[in-house]
N, C-alpha and C positions, 0 to 999 in steps of 0.2 A: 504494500500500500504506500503513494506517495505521500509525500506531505502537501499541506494545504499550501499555496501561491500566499506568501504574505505582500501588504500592501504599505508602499511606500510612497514620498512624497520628497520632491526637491524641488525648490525654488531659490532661481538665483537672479542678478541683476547683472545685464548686460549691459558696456557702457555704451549710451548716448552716444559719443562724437563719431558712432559706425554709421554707415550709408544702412538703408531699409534693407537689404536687401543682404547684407554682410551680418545685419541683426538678426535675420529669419535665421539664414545659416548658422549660425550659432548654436540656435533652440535647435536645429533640426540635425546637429553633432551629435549633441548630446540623448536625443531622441533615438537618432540610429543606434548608436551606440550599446545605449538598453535592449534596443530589440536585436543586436546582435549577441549580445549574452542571454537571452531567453526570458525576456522579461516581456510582458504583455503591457501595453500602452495603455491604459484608462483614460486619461483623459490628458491635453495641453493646453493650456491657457497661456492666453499672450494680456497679460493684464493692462499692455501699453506703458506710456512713460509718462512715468511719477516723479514726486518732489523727492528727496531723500529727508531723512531726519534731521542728519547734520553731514555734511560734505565727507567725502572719501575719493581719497588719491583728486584732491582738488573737483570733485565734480558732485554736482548739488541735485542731479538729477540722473535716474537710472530706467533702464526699459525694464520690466519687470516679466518676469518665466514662472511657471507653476507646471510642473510633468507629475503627473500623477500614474503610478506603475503598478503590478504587483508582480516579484519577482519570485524564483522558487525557494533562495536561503539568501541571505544577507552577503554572504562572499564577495557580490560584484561593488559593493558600496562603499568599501578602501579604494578600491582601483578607480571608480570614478571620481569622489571625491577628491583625488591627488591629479585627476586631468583638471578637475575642475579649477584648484589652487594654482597646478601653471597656468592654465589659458588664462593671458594677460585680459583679455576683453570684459574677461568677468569681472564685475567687480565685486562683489559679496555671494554668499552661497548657502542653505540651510538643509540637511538631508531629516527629514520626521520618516519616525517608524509609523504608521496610523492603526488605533485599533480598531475594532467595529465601531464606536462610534464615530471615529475621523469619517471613515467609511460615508457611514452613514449622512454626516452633515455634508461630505462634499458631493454626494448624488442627490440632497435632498436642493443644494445648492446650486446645482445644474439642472436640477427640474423648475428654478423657478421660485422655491417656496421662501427660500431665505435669501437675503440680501438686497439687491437695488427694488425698489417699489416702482412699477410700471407709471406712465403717466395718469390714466385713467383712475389708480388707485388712490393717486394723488391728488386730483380732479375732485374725486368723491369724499376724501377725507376734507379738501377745503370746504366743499359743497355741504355737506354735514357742520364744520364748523361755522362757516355763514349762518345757516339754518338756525343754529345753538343760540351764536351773537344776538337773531334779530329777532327771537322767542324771549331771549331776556330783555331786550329792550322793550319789547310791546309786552312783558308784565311790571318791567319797571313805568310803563307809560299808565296801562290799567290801574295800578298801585295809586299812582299821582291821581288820577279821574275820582277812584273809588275816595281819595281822603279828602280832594275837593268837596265831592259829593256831600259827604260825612259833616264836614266843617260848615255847607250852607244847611245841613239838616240840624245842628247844633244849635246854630246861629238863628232860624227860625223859631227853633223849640224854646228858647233862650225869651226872643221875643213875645211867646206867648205865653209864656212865663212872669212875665212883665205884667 
């Protein structure tokens, strides 16, 4: 009986001052690379280019990679990690073991459920919030009527009191 395919995760930052095209090639080293040691591809993510935190090797902004894999034992993951360290272009690197729930959040994450809110969602939650605003304003307006009202019934009762 084999063992089960564990799942791993590597995200690194490509630098910036490459042509588009020198950038794809890059991800797509690293990408063959796994599937030439027998690792099955899940999933690549080109997340695009980001601010950094704080500047590295003088540069304030990095293209950012996410390969998402599951390979058959950890073995191949020294060897890549030490191409990773020379290839100059890279500029930082992160290798995560994922458990089922990594798993689980980054398929729940490709489906849609979690992360950027579509526009339409955004649409609806404004359109609700309007809605909320302008229910409180027309009971804060009922409010003002009702103690109008209140104050000239006072003020009459007040007179015939007199």
């Amino acid at each position: 009986m084999s063992d089960p395919m564990k799942n791993y995760e590597v995200n690194f930052i490509v630098d910036p001052v490459l042509s588009g095209e020198e950038i794809k090639a890059t991800a797509q080293t690293y990408v063959d690379h796994l599937k030439n040691e027998g690792c099955t591809i899940v999933h690549v993510d080109e997340m695009g280019l980001r601010q950094l935190a704080y500047p590295i090797n003088k540069r304030t902004s990095g293209v950012y990679y996410c390969i998402e894999f599951e390979a058959p034992n950890g073995e191949l993951i020294d060897p890549m990690e030490l191409s990773l360290r020379r290839d100059e272009r890279i500029i930082r690197f992160l290798t995560v073991a994922l458990d089922k729930h990594g798993v689980k959040y980054n398929a729940d994450k490709r489906a849609g459920k979690i992360g950027k809110v579509t526009k339409k969602k955004k649409k609806e939650d404004r359109d609700n919030r309007d809605r909320r605003q302008n229910k409180k304003r027309s009971d804060k307006g009922d409010d003002k009527k009702a103690a109008k009202e209140e104050k000239k019934e006072e003020a009459k009762s007040e007179e015939k009191a007199d």
